[in-house]
N, CA, C and O atoms as a GROMACS GRO file, in nm:
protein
  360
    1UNK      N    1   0.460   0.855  -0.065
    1UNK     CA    2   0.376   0.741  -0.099
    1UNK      C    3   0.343   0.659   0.026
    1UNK      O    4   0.226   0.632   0.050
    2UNK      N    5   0.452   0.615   0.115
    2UNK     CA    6   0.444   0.624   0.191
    2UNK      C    7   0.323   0.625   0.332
    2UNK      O    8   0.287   0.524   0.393
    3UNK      N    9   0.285   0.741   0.353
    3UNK     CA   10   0.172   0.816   0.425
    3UNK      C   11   0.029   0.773   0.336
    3UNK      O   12  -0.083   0.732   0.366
    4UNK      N   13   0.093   0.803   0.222
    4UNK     CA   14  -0.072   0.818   0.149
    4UNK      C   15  -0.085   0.648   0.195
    4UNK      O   16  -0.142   0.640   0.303
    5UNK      N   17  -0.046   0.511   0.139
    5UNK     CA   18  -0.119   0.405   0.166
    5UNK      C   19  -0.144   0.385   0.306
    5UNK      O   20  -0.255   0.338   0.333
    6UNK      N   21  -0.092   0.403   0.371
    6UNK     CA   22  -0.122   0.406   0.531
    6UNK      C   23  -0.212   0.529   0.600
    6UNK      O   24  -0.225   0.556   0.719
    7UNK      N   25  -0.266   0.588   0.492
    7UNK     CA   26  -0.387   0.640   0.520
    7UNK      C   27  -0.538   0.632   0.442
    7UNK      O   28  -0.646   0.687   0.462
    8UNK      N   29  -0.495   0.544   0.355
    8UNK     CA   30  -0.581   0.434   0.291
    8UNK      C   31  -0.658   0.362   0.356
    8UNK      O   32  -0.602   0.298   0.445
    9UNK      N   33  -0.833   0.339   0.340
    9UNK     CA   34  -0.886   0.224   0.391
    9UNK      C   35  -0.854   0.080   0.437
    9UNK      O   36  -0.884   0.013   0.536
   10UNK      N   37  -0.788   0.062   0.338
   10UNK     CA   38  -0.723  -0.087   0.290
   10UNK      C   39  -0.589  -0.092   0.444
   10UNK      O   40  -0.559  -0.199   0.497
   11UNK      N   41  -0.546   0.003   0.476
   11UNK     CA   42  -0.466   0.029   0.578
   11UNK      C   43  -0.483  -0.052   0.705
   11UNK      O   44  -0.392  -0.100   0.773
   12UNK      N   45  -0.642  -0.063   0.732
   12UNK     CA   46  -0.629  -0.108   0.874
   12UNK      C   47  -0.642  -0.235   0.860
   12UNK      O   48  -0.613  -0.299   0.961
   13UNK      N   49  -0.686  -0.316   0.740
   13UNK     CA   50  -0.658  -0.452   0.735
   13UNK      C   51  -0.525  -0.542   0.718
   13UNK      O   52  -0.507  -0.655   0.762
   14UNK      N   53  -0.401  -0.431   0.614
   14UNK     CA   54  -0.298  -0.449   0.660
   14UNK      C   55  -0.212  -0.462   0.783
   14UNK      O   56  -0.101  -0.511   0.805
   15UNK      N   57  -0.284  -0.415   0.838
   15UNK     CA   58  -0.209  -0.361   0.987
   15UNK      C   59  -0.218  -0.417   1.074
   15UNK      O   60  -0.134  -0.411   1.163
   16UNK      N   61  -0.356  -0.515   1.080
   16UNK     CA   62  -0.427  -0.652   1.172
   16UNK      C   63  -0.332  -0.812   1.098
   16UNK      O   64  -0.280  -0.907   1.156
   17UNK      N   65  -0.344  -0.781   0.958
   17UNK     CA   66  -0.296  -0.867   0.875
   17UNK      C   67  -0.110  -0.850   0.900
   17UNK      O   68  -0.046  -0.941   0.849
   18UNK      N   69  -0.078  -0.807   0.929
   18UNK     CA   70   0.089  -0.783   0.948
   18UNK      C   71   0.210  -0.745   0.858
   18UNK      O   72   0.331  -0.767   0.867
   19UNK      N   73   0.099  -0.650   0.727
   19UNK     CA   74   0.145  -0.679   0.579
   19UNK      C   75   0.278  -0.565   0.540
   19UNK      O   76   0.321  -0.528   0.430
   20UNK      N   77   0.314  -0.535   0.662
   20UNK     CA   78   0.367  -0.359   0.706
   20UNK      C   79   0.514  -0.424   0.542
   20UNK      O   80   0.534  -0.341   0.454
   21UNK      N   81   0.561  -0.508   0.537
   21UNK     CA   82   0.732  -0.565   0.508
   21UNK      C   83   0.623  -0.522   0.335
   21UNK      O   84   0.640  -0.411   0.283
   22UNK      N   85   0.524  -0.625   0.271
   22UNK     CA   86   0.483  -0.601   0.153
   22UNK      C   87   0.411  -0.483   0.064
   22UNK      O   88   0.399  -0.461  -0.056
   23UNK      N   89   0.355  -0.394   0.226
   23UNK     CA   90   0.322  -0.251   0.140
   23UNK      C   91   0.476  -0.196   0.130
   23UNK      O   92   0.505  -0.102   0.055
   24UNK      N   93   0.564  -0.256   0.204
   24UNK     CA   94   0.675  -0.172   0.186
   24UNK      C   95   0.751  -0.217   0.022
   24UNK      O   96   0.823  -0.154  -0.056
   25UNK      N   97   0.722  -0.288   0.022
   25UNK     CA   98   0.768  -0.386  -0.145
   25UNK      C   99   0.707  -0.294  -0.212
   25UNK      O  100   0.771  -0.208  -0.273
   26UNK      N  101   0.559  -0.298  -0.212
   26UNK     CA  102   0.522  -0.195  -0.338
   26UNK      C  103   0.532  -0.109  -0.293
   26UNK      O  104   0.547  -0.046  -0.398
   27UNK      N  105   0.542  -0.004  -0.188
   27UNK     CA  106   0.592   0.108  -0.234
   27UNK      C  107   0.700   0.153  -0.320
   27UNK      O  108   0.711   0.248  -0.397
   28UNK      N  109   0.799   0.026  -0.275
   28UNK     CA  110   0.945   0.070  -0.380
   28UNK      C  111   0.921   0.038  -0.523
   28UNK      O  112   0.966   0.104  -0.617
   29UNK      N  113   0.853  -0.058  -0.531
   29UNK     CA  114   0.815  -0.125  -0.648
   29UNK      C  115   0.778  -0.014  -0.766
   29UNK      O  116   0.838   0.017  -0.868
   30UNK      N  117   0.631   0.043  -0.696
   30UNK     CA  118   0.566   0.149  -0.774
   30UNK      C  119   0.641   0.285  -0.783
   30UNK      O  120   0.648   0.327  -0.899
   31UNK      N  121   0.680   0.337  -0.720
   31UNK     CA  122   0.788   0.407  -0.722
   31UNK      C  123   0.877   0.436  -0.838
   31UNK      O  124   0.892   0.527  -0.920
   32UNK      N  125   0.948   0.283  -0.805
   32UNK     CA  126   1.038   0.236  -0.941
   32UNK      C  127   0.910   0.240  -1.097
   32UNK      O  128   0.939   0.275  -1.211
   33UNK      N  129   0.818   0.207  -1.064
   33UNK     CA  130   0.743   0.189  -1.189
   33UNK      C  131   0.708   0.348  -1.248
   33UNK      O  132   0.701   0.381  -1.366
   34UNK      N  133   0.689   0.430  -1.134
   34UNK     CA  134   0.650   0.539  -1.187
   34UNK      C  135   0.754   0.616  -1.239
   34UNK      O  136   0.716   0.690  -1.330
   35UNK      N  137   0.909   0.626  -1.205
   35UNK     CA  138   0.992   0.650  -1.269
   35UNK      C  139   1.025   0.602  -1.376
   35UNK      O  140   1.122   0.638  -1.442
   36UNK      N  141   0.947   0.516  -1.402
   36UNK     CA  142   1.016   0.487  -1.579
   36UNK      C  143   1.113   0.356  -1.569
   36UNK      O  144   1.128   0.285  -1.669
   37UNK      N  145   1.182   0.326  -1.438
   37UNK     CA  146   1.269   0.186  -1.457
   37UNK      C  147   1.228   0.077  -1.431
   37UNK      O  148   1.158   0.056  -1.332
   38UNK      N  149   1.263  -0.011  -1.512
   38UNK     CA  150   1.231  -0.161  -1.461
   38UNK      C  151   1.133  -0.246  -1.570
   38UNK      O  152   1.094  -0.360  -1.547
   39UNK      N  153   1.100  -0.172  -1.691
   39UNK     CA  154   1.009  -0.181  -1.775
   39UNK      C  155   0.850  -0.234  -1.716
   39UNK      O  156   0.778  -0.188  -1.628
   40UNK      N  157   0.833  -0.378  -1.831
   40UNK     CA  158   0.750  -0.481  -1.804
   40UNK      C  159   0.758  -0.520  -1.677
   40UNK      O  160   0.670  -0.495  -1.594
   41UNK      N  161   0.880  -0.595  -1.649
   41UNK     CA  162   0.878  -0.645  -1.546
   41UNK      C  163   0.835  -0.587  -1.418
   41UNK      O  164   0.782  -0.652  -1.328
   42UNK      N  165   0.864  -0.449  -1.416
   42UNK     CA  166   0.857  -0.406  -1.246
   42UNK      C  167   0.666  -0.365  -1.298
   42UNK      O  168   0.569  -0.404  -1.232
   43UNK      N  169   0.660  -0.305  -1.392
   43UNK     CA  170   0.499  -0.269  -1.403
   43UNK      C  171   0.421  -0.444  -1.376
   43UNK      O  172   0.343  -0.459  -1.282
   44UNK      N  173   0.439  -0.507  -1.425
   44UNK     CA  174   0.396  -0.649  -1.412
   44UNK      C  175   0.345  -0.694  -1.240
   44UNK      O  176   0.235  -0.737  -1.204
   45UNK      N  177   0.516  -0.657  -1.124
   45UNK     CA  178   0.552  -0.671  -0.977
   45UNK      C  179   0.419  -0.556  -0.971
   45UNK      O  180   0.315  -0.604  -0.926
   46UNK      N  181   0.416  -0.479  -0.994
   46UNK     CA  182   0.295  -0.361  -0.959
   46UNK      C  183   0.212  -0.415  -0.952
   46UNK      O  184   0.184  -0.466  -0.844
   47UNK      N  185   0.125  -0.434  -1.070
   47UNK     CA  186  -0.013  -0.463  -1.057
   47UNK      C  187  -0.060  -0.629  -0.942
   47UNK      O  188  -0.146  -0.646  -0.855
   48UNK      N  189   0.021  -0.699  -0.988
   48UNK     CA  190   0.053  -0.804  -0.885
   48UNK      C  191  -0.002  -0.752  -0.741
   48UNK      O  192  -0.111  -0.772  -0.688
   49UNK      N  193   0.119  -0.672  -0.692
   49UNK     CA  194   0.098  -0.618  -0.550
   49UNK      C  195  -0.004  -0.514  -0.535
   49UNK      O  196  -0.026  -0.498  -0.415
   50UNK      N  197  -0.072  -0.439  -0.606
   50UNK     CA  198  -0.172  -0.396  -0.585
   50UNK      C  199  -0.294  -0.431  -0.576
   50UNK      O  200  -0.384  -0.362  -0.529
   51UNK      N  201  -0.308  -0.619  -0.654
   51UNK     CA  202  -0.394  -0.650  -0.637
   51UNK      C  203  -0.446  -0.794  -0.470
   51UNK      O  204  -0.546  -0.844  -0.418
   52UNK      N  205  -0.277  -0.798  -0.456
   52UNK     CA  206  -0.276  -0.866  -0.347
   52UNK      C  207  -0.314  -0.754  -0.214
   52UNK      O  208  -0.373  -0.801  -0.117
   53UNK      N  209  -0.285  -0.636  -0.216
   53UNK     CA  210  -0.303  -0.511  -0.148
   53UNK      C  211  -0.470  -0.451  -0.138
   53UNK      O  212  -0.509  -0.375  -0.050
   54UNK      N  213  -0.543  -0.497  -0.232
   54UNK     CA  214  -0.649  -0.482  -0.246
   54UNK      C  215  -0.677  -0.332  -0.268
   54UNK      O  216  -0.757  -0.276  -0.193
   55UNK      N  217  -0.583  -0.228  -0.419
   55UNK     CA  218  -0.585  -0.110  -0.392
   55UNK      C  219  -0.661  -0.107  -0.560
   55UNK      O  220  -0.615  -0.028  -0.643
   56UNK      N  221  -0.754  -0.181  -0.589
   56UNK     CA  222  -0.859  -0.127  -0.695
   56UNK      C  223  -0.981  -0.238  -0.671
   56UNK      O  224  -1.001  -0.351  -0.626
   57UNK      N  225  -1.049  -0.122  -0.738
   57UNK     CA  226  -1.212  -0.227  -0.679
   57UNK      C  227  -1.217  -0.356  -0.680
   57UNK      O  228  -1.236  -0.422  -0.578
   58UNK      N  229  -1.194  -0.428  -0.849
   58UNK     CA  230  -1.204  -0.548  -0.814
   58UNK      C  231  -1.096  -0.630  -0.726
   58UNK      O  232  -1.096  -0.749  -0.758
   59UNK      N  233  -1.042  -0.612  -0.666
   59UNK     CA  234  -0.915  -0.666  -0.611
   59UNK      C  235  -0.980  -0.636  -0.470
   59UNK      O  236  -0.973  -0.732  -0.394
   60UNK      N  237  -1.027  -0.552  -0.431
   60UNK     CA  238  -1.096  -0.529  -0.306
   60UNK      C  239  -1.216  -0.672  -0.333
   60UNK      O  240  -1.218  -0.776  -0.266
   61UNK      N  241  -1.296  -0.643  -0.433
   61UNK     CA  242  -1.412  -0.756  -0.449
   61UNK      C  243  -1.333  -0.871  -0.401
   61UNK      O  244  -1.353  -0.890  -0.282
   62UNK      N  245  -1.235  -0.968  -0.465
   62UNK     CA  246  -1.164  -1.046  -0.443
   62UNK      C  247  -1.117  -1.090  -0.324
   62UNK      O  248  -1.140  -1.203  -0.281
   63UNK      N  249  -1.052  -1.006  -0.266
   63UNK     CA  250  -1.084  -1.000  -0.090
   63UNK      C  251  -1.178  -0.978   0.027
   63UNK      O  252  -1.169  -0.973   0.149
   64UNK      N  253  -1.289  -0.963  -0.081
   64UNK     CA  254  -1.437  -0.965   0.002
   64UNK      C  255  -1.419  -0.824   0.114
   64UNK      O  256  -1.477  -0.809   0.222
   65UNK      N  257  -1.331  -0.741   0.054
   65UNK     CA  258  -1.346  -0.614   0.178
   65UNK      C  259  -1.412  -0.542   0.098
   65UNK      O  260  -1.415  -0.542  -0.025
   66UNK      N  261  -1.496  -0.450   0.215
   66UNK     CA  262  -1.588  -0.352   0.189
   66UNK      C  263  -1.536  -0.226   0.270
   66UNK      O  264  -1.509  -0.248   0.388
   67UNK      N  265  -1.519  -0.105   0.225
   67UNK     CA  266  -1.487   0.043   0.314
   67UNK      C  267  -1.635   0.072   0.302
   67UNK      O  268  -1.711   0.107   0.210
   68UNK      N  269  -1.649   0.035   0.475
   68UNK     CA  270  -1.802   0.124   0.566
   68UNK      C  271  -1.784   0.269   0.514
   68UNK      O  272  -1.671   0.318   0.502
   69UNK      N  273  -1.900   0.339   0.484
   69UNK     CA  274  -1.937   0.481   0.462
   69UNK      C  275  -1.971   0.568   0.629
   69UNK      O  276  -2.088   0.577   0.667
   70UNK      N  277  -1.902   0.601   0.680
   70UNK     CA  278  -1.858   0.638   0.867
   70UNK      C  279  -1.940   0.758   0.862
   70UNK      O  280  -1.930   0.819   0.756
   71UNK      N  281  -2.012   0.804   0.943
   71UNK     CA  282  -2.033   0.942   0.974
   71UNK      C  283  -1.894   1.000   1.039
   71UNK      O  284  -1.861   1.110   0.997
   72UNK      N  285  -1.818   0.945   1.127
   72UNK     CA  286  -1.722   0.970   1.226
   72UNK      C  287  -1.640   0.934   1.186
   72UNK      O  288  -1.655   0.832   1.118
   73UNK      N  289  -1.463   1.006   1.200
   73UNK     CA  290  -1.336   0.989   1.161
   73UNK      C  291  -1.342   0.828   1.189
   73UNK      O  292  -1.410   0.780   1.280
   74UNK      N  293  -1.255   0.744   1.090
   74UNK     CA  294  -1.229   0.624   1.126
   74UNK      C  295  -1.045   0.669   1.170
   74UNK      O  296  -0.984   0.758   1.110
   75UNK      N  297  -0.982   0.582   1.289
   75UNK     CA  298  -0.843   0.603   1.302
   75UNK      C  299  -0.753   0.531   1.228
   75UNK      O  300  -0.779   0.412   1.213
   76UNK      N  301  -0.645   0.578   1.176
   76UNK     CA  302  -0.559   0.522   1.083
   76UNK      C  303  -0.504   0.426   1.110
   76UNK      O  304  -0.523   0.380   1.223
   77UNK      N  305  -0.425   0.364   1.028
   77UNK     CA  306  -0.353   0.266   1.116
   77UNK      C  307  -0.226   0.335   1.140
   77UNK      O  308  -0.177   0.426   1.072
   78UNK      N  309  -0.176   0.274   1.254
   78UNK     CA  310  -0.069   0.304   1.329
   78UNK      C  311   0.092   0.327   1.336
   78UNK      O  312   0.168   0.380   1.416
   79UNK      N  313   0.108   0.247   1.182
   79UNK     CA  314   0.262   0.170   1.110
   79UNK      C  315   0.286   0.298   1.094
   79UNK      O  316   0.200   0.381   1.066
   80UNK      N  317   0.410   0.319   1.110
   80UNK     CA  318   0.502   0.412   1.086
   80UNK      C  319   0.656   0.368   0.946
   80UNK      O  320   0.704   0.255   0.949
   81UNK      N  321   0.687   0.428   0.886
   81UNK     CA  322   0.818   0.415   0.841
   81UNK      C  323   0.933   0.358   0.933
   81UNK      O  324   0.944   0.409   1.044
   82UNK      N  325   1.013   0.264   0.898
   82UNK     CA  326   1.090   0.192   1.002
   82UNK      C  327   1.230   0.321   0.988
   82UNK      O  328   1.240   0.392   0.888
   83UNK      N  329   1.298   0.328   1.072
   83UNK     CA  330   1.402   0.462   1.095
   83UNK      C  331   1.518   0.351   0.957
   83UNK      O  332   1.584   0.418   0.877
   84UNK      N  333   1.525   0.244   0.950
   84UNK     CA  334   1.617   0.213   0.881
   84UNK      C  335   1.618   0.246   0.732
   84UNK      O  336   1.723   0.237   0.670
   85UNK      N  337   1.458   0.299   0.647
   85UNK     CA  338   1.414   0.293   0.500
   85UNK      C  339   1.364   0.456   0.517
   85UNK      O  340   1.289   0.488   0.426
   86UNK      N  341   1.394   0.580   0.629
   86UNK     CA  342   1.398   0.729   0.590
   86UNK      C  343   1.481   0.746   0.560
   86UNK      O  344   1.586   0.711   0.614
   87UNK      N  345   1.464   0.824   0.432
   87UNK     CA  346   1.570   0.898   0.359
   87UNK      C  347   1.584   1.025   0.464
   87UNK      O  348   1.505   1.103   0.517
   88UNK      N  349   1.751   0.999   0.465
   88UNK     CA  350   1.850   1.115   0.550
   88UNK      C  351   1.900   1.234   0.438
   88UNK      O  352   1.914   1.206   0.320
   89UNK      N  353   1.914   1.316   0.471
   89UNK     CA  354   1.974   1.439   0.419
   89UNK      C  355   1.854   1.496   0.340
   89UNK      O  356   1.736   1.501   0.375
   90UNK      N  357   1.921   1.543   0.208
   90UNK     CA  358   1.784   1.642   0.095
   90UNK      C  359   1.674   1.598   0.188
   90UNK      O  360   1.558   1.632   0.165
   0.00000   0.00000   0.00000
């Protein structure tokens, strides 16, 4: 999950914006949501942070961002996984 939002449009405004600590929230967040724990509440923390994340249209509208249509690769952003939140072993 991980990779995929940080290769997301929405990515390089995080990344200017300094948002690296709250995509890391929802990642665990959604995660947890997609497994089934946490009921209401964690689905509730989801949509929340996805819309502060700007990861569905209107929530993009809301933040007034637009993803340019590029002829040319745009570069990702740069954030990496911090060595302290990779899973070791399996």
């Amino acid at each position: 999950m991980w990779g995929q939002l940080w290769s997301s449009p929405q990515a390089v405004a995080w990344e200017s914006l300094g948002w690296t600590r709250v995509v890391a929230r929802y990642a665990r967040v959604a995660v947890k949501a997609e497994l089934g724990g946490g009921g209401g509440t964690i689905l509730a923390e989801c949509r929340q942070l996805e819309d502060r994340l700007g990861l569905s249209p209107m929530a993009m509208k809301r933040l007034q961002w637009q993803v340019e249509d590029l002829d040319e690769p745009v570069a990702l952003a740069s954030v990496t996984m911090p060595d302290r939140w990779k899973r070791t072993g399996s």
